[in-house]
N, C-alpha and C positions, 0 to 999 in steps of 0.2 A: 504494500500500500504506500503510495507517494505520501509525504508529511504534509501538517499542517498544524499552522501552529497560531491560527486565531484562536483566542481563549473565547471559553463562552462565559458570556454577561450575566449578572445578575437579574436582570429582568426577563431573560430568556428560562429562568429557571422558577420565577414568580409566575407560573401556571397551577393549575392542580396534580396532582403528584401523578394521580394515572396518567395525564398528558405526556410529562418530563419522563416516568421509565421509559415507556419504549423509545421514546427519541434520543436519550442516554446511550444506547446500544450503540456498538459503533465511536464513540466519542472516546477521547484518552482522557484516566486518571494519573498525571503526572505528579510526580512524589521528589521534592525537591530539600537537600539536604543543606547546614550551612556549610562546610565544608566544599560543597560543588557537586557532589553526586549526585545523580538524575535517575529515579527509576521511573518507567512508561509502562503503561498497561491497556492494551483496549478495552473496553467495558462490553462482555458479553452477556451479560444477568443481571437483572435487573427485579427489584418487587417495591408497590408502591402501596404506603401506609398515609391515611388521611381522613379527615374529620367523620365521623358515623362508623367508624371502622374498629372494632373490638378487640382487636390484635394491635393494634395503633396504642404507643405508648402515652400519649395526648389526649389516648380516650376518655378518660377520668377527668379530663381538665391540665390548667395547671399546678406543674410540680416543679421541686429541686432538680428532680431528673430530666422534665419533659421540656422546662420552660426554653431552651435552645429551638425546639420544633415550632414554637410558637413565632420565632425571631423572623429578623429577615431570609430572604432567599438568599442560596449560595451561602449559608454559613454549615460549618462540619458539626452534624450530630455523632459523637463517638460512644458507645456504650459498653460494657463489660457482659458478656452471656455466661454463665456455669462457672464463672469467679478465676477464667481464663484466658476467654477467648475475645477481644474486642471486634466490633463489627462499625462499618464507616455510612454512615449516612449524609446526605447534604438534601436542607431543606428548603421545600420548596414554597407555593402558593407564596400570599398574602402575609403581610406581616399579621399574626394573630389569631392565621387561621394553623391548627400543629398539623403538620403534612411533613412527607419528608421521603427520600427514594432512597433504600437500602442499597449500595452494589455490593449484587453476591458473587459477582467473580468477572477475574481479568485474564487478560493473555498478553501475557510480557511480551512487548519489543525485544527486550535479551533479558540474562537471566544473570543477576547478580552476581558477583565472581566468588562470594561463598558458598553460593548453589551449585556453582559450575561442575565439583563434583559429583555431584548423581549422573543416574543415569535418565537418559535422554526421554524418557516415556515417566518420569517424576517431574522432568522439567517442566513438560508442557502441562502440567497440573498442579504445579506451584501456587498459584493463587485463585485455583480451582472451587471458593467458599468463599464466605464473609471473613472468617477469622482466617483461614490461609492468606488470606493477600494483604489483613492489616499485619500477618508476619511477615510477610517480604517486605513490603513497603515500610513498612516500623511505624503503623499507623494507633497510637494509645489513647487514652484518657487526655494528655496534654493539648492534644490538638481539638478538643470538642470544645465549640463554641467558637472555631476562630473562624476570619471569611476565609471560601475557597474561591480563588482567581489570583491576579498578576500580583507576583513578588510575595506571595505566599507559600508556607510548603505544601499544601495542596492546590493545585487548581484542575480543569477541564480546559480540554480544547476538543475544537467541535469535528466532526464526522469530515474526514476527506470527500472529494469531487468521486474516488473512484470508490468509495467506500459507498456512496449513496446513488451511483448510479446502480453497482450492482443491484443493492437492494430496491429500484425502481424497477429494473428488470429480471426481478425475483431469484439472482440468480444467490441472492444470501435471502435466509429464508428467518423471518421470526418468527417463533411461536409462544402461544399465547395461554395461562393456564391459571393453574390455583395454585397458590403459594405452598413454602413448605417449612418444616422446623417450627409450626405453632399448632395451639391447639383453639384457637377463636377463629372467627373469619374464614375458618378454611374453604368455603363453597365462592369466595370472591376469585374472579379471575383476574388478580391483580402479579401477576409474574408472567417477565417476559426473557426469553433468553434464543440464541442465536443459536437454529438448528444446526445439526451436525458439527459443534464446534467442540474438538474433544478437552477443552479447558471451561466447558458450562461445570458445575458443580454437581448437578445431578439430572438424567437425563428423565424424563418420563415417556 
């Protein structure tokens, strides 16, 4: 895929969260260290949590926890699951309304040179999950609540020309379903991920 390296806006991300997943897909989350080191990932998974939504950590209203989802758009919701695994969110809609798009998994541009060691069928599933890819990227608690864009260590940049033709002419395929790893909500079909791509997280 040819690069591209307009970041995406904050207003482009001030939609409703089901709008932003699927059009997420495709897009790079870039991981930027101070030091200088760069990691890239395409975002192929994608699940969108948002107001009326029982699985939505916002559902309750606000909290200590949730009040970041409630923020502006393009800010990092980062949370803890099973008291080890962190997972990266960036939130979306309206300031006030809590919305926010889970990425469940990337597909690295290259692959870290402490990864370098495995072998080549670990690699491409490296960031394979939520918590897989905030461990390659070094994504924690520190970074929730900060903005995601220019001169930040997280931001997006948006979908290539040859990235989005394909998928006009179908020849990358999304699909579209019920989410997974919760026990509320499950009958919503708010998860989207890039068929055939063997770094999705989990195929159905």
């Amino acid at each position: 895929m040819s690069a591209n390296t307009q970041i995406v806006e904050s207003f482009w991300l001030a939609r409703p969260s089901t709008s932003v997943a699927p059009d997420l897909l495709g897009c790079t989350l870039v991981r930027q260290f101070p030091d200088g080191e760069v990691i890239r990932g395409t975002i192929v998974e994608t699940e969108a949590y948002g107001p009326g939504d029982p699985a939505c950590h916002a559902y309750t209203g606000l909290t200590p926890r949730s009040k970041v989802m409630f923020g502006p758009a393009s800010t990092s919701y980062v949370y803890l699951i099973y008291g080890m695994y962190h997972c990266f969110n960036v939130v979306t809609d309206l300031e006030g309304v809590g919305s926010a798009v889970l990425v469940r998994a990337l597909q690295l541009e290259a692959v870290p040179e402490e990864f370098a060691g495995m072998p080549a069928v670990k690699q491409v599933r490296l960031a394979a999950g939520p918590g897989k890819l905030c461990k390659v990227m070094k994504i924690d608690k520190t970074l929730n609540g900060l903005p995601v864009g220019a001169g930040q260590p997280l931001y997006l940049e948006h979908r290539t020309e040859e990235f989005q033709g394909a998928i006009d002419s179908c020849a990358i395929n999304i699909v579209q379903t019920t989410r997974i790893g919760i026990t509320k909500g499950i009958d919503l079909p708010w998860r989207w991920y890039l068929g055939n791509c063997s770094a999705v997280s989990k195929l159905l």
